[in-house]
N, C-alpha and C positions, 0 to 999 in steps of 0.2 A: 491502503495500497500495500499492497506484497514488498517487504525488501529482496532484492538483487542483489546479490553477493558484494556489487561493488558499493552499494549502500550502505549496507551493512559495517560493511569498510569504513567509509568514511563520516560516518554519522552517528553510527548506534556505538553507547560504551558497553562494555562488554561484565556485563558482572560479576563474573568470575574474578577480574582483575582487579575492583573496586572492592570484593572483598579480600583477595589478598592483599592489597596494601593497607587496610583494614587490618589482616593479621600483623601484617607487619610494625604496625603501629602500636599495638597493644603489646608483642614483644618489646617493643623500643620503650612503651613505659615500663614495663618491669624493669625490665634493665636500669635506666636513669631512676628508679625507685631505690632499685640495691643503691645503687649509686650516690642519692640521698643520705641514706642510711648509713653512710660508710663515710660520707660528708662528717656528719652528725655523732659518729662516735658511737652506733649502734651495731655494723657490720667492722669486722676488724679491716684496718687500714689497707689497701692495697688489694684489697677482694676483687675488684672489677675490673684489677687494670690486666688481671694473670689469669691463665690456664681458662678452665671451661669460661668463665665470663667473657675473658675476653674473645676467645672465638665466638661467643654468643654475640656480641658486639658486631662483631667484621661482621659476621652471615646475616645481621640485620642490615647494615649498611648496603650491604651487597646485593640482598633482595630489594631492597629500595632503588637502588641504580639498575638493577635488572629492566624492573617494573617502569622506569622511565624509559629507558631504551624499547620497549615494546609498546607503549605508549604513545613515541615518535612515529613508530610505524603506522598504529591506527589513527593518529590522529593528522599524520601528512604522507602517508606512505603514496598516495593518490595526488598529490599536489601540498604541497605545502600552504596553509592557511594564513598567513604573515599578521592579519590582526589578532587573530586569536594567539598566535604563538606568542608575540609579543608584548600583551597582555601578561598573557602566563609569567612568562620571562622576567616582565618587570616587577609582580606580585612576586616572585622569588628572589629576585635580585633584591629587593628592597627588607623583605625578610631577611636574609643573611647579614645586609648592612648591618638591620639592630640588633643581631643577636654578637654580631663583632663590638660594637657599640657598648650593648650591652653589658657581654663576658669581659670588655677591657676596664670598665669600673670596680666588677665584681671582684675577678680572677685577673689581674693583671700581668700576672707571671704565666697563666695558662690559658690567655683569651682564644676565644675561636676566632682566629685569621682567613682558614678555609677548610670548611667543616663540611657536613652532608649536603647542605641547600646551597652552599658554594660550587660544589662539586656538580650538584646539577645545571646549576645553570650553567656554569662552563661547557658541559660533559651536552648537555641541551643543544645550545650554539654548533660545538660541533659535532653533533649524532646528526644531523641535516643534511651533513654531506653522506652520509650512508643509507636514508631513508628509500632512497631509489635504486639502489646498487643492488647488484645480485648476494644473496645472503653471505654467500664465499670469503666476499672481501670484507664487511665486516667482520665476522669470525677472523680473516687474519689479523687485520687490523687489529684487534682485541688482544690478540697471542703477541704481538709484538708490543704496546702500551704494557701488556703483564706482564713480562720478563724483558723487556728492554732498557727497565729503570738503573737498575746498577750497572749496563756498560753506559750510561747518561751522564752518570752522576759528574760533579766540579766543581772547584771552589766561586765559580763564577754565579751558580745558583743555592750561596751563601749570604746572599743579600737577601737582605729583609721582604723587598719586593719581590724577589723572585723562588721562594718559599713554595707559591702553592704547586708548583710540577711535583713536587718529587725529588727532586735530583738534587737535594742539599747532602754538604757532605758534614754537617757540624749537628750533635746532637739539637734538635729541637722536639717542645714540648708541647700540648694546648689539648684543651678540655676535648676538643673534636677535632681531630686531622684526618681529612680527607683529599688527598693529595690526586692531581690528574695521575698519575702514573704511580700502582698501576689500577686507580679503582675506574678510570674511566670505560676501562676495557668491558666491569659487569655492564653498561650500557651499550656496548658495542657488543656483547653477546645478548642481550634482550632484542636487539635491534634485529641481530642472524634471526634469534630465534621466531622471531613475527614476521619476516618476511618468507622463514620457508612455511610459516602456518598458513598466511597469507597464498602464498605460490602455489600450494595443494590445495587449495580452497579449506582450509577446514576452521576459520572465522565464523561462519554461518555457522557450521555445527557449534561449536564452543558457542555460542551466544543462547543455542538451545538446553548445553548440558546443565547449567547451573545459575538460575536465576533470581539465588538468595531471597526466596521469599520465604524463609522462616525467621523467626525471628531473632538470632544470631547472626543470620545473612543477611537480614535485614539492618540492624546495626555496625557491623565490620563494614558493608558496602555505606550505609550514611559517611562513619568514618573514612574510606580510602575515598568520599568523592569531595570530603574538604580534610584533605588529609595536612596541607599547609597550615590551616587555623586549628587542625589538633595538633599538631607540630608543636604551633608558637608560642600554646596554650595549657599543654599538659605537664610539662618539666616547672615553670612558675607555681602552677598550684600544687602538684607534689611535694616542691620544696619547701611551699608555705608550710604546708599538714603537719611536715616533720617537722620545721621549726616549731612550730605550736606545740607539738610533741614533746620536742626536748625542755620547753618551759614548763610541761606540767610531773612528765618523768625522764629525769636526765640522764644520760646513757653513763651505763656503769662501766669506764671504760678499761680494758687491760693491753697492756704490749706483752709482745713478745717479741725476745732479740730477734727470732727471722723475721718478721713484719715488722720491725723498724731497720734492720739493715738494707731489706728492700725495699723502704721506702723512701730511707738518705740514698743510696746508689740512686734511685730512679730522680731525685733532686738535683742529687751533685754533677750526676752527668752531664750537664745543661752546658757545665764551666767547663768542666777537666776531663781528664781522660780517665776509662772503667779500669785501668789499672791503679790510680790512685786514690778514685773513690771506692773500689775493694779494700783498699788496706787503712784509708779515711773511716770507713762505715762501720769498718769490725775495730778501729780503736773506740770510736767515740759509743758503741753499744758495748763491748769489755767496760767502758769506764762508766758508765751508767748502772750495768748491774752489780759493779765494786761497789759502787757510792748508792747504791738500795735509791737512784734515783729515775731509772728507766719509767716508773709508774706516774710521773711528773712530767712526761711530756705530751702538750697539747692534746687534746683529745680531738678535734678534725683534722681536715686534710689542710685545715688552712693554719700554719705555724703559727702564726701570731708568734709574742713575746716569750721568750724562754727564757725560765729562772739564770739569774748572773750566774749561778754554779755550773749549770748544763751550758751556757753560753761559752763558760770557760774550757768546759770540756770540750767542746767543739774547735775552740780557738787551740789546745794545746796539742786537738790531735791535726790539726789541718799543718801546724808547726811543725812536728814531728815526724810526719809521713810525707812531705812534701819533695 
């Protein structure tokens, strides 16, 4: 049987999309690779979290909430499906549990709270209400969740629970934030953009441009259509590799005062204020390269135990500049 545009619609996935989140996925493990790496004491400290990486960072996350919001559209732009969405929904919802779970054993100072797969299913829920609306309004919708967040902001979404909008006003920290406001809005721009594809008919066409059958598009698409189990799947065994790594050639590691001053500011600020971890960060690295002891601090990103000497240093400058 021929599909009819609105079949098409609602039925057929479209391959071009499955290989882009495909690409998207294979960006995301580089990324969490450097990231490894810089775990591990082979990338220098603070690589990922500044300048190119981290915009490399936001623009994957971003593509991925894109890619769901235009997702919503093909997949209920026609009627919403309620078993299948909620299916979906609960295999997301239940992956995010464990990787909060998870990263709060691991990384307790920087567990995922509400991270990428958080954000979707929230951002999931409510892209629903937009799937039948003229594209218009979600586009605004989207303009006001992205610049709306700082006149939001209050001490009232200072509370632990109330964390994932966006609208804290207290330094917080965690391996993956993805906050509704304002990452929600890339879903509420995927959403504009498939309904005005939708609206011109040009779904049908896009289903004929590109049908990854070579064999790159043939794996990118395998990837973006279990892109959850490569999700859950590929950061665990990266990190294994590298650990096995460091047991057989251990990272040769070296600081340097600006990648440890950026790395206590980006610690300290959790407690205090950037005015006294500026003047905290630059005593306690001055007293480290007086005392030829800067080469003695931890080599990950995870502190562990600091020599009584460096311990003191830290204690005489937090004294001092207080």
């Amino acid at each position: 049987m021929t599909d009819t545009p609105s079949t098409v619609h609602s039925t057929q996935r479209l391959p071009l999309i499955d290989v882009a989140r495909g690409g998207a996925l294979v960006a995301m493990a580089i990324y969490h690779f450097t990231w490894d790496l810089e775990f591990f004491g082979y990338v220098e400290r603070g690589t990922t979290a500044y300048g190119g990486w981290k915009l490399f960072a936001r623009l994957i996350a971003g593509s991925f909430l894109f890619l769901v919001g235009i997702s919503l559209v093909l997949g209920h732009g026609k009627g919403i499906r309620w078993r299948s969405f909620g299916k979906r929904l609960a295999m997301i919802a239940a992956a995010a549990g464990l990787i909060t779970l998870a990263t709060y054993f691991a990384t307790p100072d920087r567990f995922i709270f509400f991270g990428i797969l958080h954000n979707i299913a929230v951002s999931s829920v409510f892209g629903l209400l937009f799937v039948r609306l003229p594209a218009i309004i979600s586009l605004m919708a989207g303009l006001v969740i992205l610049f709306a967040g700082p006149y939001l902001t209050g001490p009232l979404f200072d509370h632990s629970l109330l964390l994932w909008p966006g609208l804290f006003t207290v330094p917080v920290t965690s391996n993956d934030l993805v906050p509704f406001f304002p990452w929600t809005a890339c879903v509420l721009f995927g959403i504009s953009a498939a309904k005005l594809a939708t609206d011109r008919g040009m779904i049908p066409r896009l289903a004929t441009i590109y049908r990854g059958e070579n064999r790159l598009g043939k794996i990118l698409s395998f990837g973006g259509r279990h892109s959850l189990a490569v999700y859950l799947l590929h950061q665990p065994l990266l990190i294994g590799l590298v650990f096995l790594a460091s047991l057989l050639v251990p990272a040769n590691v070296t600081h340097s005062p600006a990648s440890v001053i950026r790395d206590c500011k980006q610690t300290c600020v959790r407690t205090d204020t950037p005015e006294f971890c500026a003047r905290y960060c630059q005593c306690v690295v001055d007293e480290l390269v007086a005392t030829d002891l800067l080469q003695s601090l931890p080599s990950s990103r995870s502190p562990g135990d600091l020599r009584p000497e460096i311990r003191a240093i830290t204690n005489s400058c937090a004294e001092a500049h207080r």
